[in-house]
N, CA, C and O atoms as a Tinker XYZ file with bonds, in Angstrom:
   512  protein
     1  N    142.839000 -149.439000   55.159000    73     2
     2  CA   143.908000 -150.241000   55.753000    64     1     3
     3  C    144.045000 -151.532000   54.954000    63     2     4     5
     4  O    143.133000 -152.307000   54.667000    81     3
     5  N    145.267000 -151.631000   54.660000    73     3     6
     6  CA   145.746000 -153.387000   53.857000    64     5     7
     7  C    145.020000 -154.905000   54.715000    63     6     8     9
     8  O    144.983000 -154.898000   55.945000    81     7
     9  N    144.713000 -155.607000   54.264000    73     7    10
    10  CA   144.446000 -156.518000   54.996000    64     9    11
    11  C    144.575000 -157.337000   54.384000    63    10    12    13
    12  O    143.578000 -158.058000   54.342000    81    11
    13  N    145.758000 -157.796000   53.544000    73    11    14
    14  CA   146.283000 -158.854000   53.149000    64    13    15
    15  C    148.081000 -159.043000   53.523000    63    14    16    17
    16  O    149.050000 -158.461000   53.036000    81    15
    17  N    147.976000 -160.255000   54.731000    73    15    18
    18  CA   149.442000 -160.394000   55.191000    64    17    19
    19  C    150.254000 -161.457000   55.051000    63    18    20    21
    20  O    149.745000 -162.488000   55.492000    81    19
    21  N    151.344000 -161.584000   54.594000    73    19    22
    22  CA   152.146000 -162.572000   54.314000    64    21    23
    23  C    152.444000 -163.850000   55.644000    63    22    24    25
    24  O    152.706000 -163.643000   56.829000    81    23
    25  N    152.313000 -164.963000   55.033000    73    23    26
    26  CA   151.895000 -166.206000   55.881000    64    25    27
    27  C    153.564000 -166.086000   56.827000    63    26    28    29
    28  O    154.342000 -165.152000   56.628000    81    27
    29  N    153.808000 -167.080000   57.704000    73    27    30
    30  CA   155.041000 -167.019000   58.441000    64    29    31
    31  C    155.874000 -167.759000   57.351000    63    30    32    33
    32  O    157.064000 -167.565000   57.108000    81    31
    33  N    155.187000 -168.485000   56.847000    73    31    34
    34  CA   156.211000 -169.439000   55.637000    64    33    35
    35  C    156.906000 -168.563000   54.881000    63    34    36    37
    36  O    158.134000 -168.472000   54.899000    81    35
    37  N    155.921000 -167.688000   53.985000    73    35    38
    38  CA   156.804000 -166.349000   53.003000    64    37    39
    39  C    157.710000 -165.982000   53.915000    63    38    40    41
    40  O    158.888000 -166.200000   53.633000    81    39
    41  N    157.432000 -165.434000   55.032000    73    39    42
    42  CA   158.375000 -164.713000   55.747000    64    41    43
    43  C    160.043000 -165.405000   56.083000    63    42    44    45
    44  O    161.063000 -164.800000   56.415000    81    43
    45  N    159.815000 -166.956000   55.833000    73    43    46
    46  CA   160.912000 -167.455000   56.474000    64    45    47
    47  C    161.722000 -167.851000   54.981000    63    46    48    49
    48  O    162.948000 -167.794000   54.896000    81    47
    49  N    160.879000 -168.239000   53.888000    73    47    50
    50  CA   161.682000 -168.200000   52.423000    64    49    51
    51  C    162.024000 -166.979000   52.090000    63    50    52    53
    52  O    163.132000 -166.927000   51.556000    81    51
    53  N    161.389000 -165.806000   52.230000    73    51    54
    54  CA   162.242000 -164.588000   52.136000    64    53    55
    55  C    163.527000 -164.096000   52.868000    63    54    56    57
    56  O    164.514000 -163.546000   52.380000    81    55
    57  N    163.123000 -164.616000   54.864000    73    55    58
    58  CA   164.437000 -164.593000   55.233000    64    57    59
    59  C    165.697000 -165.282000   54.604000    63    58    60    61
    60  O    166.784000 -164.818000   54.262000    81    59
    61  N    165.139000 -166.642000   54.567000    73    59    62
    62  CA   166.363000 -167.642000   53.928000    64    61    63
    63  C    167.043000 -167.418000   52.428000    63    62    64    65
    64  O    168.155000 -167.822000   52.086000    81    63
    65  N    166.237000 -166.786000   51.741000    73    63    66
    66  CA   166.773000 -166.170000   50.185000    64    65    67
    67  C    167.697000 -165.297000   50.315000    63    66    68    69
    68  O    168.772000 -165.401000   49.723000    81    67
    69  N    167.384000 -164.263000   51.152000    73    67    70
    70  CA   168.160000 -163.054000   51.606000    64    69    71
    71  C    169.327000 -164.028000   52.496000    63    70    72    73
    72  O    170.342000 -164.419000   51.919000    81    71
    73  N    169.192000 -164.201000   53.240000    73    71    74
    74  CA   170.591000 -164.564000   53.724000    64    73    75
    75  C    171.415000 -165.901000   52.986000    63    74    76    77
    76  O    172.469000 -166.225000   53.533000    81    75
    77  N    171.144000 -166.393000   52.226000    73    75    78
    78  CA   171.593000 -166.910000   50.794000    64    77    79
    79  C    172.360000 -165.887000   50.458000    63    78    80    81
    80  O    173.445000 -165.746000   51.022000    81    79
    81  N    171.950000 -165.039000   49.527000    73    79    82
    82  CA   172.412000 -163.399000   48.974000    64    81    83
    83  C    173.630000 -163.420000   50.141000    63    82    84    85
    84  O    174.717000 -163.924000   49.859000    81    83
    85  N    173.378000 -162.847000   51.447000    73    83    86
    86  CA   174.255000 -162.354000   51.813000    64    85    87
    87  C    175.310000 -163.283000   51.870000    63    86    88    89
    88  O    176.407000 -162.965000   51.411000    81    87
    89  N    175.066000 -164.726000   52.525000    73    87    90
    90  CA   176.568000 -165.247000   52.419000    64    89    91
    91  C    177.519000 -165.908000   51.192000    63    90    92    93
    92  O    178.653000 -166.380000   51.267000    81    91
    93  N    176.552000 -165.750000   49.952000    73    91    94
    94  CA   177.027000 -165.722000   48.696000    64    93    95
    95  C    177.918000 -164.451000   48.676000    63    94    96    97
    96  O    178.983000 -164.501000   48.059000    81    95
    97  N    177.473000 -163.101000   49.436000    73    95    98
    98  CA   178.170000 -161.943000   48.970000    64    97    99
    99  C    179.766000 -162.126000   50.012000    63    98   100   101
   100  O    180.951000 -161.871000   49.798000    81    99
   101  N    179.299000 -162.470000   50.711000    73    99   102
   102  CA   180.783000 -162.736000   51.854000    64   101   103
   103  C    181.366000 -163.521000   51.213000    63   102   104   105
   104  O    182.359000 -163.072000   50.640000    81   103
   105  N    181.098000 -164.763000   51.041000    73   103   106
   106  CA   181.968000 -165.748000   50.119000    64   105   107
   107  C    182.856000 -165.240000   49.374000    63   106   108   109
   108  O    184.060000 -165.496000   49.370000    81   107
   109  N    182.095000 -164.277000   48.526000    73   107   110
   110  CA   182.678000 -163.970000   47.360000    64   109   111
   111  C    183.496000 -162.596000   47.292000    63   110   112   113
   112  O    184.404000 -162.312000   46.510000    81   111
   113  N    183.001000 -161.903000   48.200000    73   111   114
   114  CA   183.974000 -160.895000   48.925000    64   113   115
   115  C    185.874000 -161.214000   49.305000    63   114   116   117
   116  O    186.969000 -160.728000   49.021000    81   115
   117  N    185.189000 -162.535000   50.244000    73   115   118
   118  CA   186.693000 -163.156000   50.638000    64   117   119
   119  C    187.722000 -163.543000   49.829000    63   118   120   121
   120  O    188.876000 -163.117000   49.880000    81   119
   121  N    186.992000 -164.891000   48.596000    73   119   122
   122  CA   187.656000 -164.779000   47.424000    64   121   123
   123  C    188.462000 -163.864000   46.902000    63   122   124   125
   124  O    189.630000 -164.006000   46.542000    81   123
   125  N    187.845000 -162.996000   46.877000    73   123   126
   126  CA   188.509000 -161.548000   45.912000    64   125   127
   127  C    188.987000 -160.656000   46.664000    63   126   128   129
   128  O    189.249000 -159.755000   45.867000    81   127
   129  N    189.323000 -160.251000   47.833000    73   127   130
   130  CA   189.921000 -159.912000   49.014000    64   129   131
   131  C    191.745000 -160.951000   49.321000    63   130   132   133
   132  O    192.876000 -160.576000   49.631000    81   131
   133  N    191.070000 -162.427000   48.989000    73   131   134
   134  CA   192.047000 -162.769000   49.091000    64   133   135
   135  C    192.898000 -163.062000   48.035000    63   134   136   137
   136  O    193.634000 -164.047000   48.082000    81   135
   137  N    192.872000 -162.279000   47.054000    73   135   138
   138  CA   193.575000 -162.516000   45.462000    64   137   139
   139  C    194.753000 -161.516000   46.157000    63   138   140   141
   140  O    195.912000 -161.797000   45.850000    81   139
   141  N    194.523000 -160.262000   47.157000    73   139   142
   142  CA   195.718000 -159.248000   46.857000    64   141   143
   143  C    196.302000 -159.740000   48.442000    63   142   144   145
   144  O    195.910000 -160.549000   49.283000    81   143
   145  N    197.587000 -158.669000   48.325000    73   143   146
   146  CA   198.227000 -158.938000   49.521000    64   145   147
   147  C    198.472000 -157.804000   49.961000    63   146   148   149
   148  O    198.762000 -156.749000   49.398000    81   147
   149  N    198.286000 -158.193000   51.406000    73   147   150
   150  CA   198.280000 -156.533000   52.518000    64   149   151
   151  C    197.021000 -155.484000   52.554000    63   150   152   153
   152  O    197.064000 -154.271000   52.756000    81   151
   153  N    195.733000 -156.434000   52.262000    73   151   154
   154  CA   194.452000 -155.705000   52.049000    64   153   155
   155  C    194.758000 -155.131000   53.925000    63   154   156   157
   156  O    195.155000 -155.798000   54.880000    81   155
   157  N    194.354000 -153.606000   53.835000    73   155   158
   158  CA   194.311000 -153.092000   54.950000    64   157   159
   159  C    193.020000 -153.921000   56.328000    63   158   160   161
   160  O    191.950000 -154.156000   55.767000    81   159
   161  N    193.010000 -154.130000   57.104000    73   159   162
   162  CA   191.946000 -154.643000   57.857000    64   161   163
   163  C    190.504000 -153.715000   57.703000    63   162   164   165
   164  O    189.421000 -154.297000   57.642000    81   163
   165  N    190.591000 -152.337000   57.650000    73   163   166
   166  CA   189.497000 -151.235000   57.787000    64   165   167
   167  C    189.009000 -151.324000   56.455000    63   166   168   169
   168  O    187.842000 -150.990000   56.249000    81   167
   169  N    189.961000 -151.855000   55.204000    73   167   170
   170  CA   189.366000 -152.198000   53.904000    64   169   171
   171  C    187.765000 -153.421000   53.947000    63   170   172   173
   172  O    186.610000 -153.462000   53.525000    81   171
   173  N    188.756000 -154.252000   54.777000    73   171   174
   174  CA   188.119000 -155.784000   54.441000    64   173   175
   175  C    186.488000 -155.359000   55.602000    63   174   176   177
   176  O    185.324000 -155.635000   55.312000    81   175
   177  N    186.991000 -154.634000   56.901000    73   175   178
   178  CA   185.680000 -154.213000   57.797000    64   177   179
   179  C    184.461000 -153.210000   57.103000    63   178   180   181
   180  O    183.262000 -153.261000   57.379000    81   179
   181  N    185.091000 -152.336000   56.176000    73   179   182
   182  CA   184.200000 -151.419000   55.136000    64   181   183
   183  C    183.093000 -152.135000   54.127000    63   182   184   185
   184  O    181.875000 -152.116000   53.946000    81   183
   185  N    184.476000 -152.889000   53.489000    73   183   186
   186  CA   183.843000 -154.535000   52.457000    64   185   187
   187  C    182.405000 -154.487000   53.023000    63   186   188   189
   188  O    181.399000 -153.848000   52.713000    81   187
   189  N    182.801000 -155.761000   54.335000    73   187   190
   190  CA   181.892000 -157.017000   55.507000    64   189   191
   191  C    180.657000 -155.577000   55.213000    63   190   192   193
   192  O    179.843000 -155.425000   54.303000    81   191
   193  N    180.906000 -154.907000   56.136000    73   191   194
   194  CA   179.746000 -153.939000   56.725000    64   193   195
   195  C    178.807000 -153.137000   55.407000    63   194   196   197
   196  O    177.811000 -152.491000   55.735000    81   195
   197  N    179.192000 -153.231000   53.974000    73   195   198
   198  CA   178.524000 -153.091000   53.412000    64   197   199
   199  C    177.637000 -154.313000   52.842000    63   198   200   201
   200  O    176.584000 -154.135000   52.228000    81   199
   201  N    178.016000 -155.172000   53.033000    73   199   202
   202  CA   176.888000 -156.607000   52.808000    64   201   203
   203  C    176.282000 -156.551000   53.599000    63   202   204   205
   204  O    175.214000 -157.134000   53.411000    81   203
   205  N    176.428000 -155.921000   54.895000    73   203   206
   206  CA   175.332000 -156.046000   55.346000    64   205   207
   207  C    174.275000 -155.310000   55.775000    63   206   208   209
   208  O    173.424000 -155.513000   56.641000    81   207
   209  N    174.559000 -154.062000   54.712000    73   207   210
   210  CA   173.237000 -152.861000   54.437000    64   209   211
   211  C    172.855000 -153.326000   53.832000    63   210   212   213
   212  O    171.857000 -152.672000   53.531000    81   211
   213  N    172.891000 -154.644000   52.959000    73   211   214
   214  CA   171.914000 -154.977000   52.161000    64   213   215
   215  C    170.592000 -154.715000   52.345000    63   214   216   217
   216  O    169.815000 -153.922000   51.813000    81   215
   217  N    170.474000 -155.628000   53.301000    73   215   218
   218  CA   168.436000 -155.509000   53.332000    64   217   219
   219  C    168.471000 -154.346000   54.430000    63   218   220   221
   220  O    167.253000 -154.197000   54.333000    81   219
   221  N    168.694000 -153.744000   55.039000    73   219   222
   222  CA   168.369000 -152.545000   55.358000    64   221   223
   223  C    168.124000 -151.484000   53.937000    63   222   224   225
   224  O    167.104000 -150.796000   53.882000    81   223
   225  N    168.908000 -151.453000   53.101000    73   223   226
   226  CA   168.722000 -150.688000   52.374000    64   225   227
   227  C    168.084000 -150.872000   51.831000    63   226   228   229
   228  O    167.095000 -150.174000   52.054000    81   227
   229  N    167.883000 -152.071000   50.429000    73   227   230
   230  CA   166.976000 -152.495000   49.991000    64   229   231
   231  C    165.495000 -152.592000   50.566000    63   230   232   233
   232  O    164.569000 -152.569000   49.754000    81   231
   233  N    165.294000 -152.671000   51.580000    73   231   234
   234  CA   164.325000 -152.600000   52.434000    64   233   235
   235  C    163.510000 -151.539000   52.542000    63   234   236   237
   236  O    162.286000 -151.489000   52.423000    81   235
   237  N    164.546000 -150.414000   52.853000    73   235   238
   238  CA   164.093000 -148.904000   52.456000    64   237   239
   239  C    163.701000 -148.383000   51.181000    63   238   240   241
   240  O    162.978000 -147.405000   50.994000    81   239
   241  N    164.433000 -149.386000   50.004000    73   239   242
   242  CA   163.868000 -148.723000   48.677000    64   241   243
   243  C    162.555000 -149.917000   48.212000    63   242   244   245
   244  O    162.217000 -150.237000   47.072000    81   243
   245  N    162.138000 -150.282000   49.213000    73   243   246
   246  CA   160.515000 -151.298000   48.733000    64   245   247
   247  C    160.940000 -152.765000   48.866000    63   246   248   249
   248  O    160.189000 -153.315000   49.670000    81   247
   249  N    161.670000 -153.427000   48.480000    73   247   250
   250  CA   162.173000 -154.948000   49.022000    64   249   251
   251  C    163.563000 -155.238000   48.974000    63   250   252   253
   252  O    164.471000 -154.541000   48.523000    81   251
   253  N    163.611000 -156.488000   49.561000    73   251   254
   254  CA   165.245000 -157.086000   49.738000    64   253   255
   255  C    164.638000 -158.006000   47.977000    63   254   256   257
   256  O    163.586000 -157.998000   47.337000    81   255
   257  N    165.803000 -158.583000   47.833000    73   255   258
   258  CA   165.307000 -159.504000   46.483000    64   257   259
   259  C    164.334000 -160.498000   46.827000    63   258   260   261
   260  O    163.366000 -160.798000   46.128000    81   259
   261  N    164.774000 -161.228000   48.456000    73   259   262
   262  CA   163.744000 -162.472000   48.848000    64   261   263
   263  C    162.795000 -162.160000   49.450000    63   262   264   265
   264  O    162.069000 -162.948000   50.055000    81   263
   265  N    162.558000 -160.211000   49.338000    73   263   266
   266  CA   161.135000 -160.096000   49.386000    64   265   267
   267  C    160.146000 -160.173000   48.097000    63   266   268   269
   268  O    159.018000 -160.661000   48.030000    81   267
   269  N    160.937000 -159.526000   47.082000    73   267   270
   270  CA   160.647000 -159.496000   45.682000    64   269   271
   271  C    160.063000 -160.909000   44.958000    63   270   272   273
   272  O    159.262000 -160.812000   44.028000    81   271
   273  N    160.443000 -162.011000   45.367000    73   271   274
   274  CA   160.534000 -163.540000   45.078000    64   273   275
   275  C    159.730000 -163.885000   45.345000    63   274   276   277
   276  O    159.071000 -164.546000   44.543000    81   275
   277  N    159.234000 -163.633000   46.764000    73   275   278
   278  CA   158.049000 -163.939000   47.677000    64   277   279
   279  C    156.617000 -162.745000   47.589000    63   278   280   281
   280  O    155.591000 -162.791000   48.268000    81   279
   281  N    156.929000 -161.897000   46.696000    73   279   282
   282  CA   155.842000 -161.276000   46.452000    64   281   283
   283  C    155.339000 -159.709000   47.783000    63   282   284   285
   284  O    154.470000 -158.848000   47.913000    81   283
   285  N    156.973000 -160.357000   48.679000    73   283   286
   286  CA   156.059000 -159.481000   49.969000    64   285   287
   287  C    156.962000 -157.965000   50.271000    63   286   288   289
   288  O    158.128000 -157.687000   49.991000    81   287
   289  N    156.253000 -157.427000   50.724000    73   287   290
   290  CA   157.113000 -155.521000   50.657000    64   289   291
   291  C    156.829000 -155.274000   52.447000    63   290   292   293
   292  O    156.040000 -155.991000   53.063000    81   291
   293  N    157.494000 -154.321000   53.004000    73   291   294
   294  CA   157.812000 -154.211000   54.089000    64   293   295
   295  C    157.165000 -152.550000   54.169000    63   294   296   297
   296  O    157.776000 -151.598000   53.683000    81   295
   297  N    155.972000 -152.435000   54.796000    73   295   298
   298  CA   155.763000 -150.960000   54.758000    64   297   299
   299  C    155.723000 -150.853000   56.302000    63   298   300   301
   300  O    155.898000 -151.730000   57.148000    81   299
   301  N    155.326000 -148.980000   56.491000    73   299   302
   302  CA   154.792000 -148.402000   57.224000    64   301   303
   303  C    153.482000 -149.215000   57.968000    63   302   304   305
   304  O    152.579000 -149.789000   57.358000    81   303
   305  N    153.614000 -149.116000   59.344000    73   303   306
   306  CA   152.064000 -149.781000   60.200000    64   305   307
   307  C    151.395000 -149.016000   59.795000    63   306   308   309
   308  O    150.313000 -149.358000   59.315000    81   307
   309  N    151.853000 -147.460000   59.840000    73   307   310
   310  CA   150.397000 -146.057000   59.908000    64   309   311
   311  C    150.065000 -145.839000   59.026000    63   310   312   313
   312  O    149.021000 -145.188000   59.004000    81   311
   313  N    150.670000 -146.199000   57.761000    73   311   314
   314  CA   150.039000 -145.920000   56.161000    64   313   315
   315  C    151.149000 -147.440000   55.224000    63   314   316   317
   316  O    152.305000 -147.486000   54.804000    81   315
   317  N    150.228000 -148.239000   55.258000    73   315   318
   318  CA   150.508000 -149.072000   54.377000    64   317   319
   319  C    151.068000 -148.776000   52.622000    63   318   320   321
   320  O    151.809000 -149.564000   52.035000    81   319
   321  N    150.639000 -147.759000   52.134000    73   319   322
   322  CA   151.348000 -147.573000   51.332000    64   321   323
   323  C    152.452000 -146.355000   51.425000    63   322   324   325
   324  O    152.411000 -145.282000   50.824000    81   323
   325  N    153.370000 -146.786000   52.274000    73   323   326
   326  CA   154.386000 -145.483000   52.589000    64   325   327
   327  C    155.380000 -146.708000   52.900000    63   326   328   329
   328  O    155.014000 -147.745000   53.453000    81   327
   329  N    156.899000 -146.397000   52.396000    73   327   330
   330  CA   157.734000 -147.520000   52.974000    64   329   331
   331  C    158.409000 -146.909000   53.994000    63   330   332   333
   332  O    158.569000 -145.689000   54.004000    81   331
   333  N    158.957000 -147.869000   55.137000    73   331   334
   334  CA   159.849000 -147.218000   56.043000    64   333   335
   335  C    161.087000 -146.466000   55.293000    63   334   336   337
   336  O    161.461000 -146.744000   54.154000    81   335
   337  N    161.689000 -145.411000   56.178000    73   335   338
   338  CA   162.794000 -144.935000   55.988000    64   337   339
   339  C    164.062000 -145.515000   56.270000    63   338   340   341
   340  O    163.958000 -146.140000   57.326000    81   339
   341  N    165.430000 -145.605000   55.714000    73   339   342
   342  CA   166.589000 -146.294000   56.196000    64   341   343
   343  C    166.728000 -146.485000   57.497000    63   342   344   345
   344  O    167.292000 -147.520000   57.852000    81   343
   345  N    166.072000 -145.189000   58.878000    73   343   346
   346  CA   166.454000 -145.277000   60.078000    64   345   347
   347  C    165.991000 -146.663000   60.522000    63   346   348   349
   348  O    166.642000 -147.627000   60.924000    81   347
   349  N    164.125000 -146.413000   60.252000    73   347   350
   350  CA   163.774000 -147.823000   60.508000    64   349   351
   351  C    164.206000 -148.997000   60.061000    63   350   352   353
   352  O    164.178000 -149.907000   60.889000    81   351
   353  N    164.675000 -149.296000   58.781000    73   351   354
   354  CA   165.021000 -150.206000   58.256000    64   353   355
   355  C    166.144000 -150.689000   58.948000    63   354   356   357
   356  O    166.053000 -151.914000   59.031000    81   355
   357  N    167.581000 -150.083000   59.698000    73   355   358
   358  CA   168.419000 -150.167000   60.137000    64   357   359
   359  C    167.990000 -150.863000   61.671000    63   358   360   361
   360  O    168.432000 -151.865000   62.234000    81   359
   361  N    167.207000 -150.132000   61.973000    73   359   362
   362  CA   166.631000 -150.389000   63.392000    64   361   363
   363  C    165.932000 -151.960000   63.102000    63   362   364   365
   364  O    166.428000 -152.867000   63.770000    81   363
   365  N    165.136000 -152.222000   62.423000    73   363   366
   366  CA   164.481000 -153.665000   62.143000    64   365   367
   367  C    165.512000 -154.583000   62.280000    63   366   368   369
   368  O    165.548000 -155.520000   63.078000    81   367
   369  N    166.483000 -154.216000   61.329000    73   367   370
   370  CA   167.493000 -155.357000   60.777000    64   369   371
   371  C    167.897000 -156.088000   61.943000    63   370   372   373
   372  O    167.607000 -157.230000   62.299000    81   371
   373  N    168.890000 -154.890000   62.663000    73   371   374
   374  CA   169.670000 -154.800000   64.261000    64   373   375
   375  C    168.520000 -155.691000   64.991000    63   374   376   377
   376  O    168.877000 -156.854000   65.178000    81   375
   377  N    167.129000 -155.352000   65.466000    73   375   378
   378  CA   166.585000 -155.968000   65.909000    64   377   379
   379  C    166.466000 -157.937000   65.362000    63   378   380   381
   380  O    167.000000 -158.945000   65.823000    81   379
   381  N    165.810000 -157.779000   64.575000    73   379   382
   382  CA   165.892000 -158.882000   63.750000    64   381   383
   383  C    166.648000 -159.756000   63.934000    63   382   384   385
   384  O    166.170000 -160.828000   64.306000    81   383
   385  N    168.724000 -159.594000   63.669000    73   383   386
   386  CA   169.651000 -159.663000   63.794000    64   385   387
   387  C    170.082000 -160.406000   65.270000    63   386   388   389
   388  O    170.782000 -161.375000   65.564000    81   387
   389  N    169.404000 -159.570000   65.909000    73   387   390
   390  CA   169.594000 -159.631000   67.684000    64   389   391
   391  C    169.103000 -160.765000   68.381000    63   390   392   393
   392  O    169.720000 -161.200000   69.353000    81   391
   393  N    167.998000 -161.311000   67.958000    73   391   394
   394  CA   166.785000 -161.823000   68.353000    64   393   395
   395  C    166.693000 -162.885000   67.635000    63   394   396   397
   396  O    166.297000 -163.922000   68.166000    81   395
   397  N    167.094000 -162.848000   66.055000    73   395   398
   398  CA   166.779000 -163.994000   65.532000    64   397   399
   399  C    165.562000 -164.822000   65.499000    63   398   400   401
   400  O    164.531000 -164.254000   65.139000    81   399
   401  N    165.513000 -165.933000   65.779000    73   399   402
   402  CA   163.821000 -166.469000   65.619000    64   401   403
   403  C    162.919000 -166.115000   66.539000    63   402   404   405
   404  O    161.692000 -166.193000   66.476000    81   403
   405  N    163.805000 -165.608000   67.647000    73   403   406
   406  CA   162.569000 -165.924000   68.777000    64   405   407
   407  C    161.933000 -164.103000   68.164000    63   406   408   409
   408  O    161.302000 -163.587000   69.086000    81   407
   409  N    161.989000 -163.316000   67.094000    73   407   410
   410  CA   161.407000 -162.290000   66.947000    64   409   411
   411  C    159.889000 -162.286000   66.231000    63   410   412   413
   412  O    158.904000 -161.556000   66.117000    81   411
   413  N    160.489000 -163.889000   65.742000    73   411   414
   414  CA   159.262000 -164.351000   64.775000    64   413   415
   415  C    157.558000 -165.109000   66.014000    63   414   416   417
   416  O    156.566000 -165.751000   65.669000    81   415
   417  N    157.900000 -164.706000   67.085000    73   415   418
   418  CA   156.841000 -165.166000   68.188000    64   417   419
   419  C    155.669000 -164.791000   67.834000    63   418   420   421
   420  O    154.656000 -165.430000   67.549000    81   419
   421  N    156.052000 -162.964000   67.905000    73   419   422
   422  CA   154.668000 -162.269000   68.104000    64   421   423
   423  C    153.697000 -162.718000   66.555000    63   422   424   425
   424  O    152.494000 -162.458000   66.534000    81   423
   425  N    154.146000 -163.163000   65.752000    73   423   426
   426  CA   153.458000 -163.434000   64.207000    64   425   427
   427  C    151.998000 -164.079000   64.715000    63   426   428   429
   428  O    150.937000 -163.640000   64.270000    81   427
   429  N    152.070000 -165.506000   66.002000    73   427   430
   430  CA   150.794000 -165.697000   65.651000    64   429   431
   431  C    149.971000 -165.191000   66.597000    63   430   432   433
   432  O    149.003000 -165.863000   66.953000    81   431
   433  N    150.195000 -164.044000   67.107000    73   431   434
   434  CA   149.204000 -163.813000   68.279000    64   433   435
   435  C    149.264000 -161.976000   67.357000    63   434   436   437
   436  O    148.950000 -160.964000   67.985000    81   435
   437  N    149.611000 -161.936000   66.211000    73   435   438
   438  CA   149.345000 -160.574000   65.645000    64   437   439
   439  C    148.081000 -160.345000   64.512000    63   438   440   441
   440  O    147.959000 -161.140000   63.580000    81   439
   441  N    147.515000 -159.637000   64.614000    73   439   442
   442  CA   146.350000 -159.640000   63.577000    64   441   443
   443  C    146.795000 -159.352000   62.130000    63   442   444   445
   444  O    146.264000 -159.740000   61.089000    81   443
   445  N    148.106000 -158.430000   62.333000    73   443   446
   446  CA   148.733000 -158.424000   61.232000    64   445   447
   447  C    149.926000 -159.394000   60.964000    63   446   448   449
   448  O    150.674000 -159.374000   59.986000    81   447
   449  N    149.950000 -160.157000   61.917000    73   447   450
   450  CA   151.380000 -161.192000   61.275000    64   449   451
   451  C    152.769000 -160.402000   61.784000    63   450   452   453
   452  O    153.854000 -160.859000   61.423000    81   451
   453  N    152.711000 -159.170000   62.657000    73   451   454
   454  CA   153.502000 -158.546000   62.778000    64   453   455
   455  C    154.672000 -159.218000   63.895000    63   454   456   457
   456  O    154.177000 -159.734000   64.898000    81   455
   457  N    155.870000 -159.235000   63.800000    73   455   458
   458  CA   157.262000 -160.096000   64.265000    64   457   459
   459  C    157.572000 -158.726000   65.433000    63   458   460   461
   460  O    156.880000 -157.709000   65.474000    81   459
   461  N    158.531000 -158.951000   66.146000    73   459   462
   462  CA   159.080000 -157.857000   67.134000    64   461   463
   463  C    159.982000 -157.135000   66.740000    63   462   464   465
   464  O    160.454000 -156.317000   67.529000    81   463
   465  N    160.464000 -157.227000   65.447000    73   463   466
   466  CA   161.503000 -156.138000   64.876000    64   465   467
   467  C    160.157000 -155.350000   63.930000    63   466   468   469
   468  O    160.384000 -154.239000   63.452000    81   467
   469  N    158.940000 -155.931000   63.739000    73   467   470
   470  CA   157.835000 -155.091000   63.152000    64   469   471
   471  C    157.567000 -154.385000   63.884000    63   470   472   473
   472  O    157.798000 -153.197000   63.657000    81   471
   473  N    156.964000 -154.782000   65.090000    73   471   474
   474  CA   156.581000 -153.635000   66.372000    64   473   475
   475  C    157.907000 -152.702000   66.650000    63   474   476   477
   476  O    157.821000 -151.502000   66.390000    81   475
   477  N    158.865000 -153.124000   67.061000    73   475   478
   478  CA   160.043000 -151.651000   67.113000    64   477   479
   479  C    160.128000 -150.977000   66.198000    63   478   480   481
   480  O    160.493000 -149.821000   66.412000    81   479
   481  N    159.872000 -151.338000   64.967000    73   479   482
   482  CA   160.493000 -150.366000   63.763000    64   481   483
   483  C    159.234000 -149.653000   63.551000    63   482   484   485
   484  O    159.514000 -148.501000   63.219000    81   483
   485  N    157.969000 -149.833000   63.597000    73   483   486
   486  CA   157.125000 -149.133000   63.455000    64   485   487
   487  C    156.698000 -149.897000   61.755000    63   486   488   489
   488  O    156.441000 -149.288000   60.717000    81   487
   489  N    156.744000 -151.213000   61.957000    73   487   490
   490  CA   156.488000 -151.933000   60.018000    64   489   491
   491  C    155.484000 -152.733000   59.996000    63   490   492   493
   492  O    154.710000 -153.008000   60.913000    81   491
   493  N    155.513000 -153.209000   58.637000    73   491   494
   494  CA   153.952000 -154.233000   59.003000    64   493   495
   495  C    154.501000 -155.067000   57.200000    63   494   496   497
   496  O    154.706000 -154.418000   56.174000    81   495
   497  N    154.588000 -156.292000   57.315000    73   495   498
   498  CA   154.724000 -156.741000   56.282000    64   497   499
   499  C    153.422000 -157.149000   55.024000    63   498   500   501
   500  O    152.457000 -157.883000   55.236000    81   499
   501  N    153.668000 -156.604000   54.030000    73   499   502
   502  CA   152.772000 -156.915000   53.466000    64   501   503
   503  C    152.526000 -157.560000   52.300000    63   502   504   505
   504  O    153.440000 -157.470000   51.480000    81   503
   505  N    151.258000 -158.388000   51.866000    73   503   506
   506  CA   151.500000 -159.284000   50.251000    64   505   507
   507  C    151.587000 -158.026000   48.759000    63   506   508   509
   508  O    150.983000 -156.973000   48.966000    81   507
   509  N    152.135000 -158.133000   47.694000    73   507   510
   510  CA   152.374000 -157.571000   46.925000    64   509   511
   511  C    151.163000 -157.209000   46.426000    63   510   512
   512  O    151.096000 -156.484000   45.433000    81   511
């Protein structure tokens, strides 16, 4: 079993990098969305909703970038070297998403540092 876990600090410069990323990607979405005229609405909702598979996806393929930065990877609780699958990853995010800071509670009463979108998704964050 891993027993090296990323402090709450990594965890919150990785959040904040990543959502950097993302509202750099909206920004810049809009920009260029708003160069044409008569962009369909289901265009611009397709756009939005793919920024924000970002870290779900990325997540699923081993890190978001501001995990990469921070050194830290997002695995499996039951086998640390196994990464979650997109379902979970989707499921974390949503959680995550939902909850916002107050998900970051369970961190200091966890042996692993584990947050409440860790416990639903079945994850465990870990140092590189």
């Amino acid at each position: 079993m891993y027993k090296e876990y990323p402090s709450i600090l990594d965890r919150i410069k990785s959040t904040t990098i990543d959502t950097i990323i993302i509202i750099g990607f909206m920004y810049l979405a809009s920009e260029i969305l708003n160069l044409f005229e008569n962009v369909p609405n289901y265009f611009r909702m397709i756009v939005f909703a793919g920024i924000w598979l970002y870290e779900p996806i990325l997540t699923a393929f081993g890190a978001t970038i501001g995990n990469d930065k921070m050194e830290i990877r997002v695995r499996s609780n039951s086998d640390h070297s196994k990464k979650i699958n997109l379902f979970q990853a989707v499921i974390r995010f949503i959680i995550k998403i939902l909850l916002g800071w107050l998900s970051f509670i369970t961190v200091f009463s966890s042996k692993k540092s584990r947050t409440i979108h860790d416990y639903l998704s079945g994850s465990v964050m870990i140092k590189a």
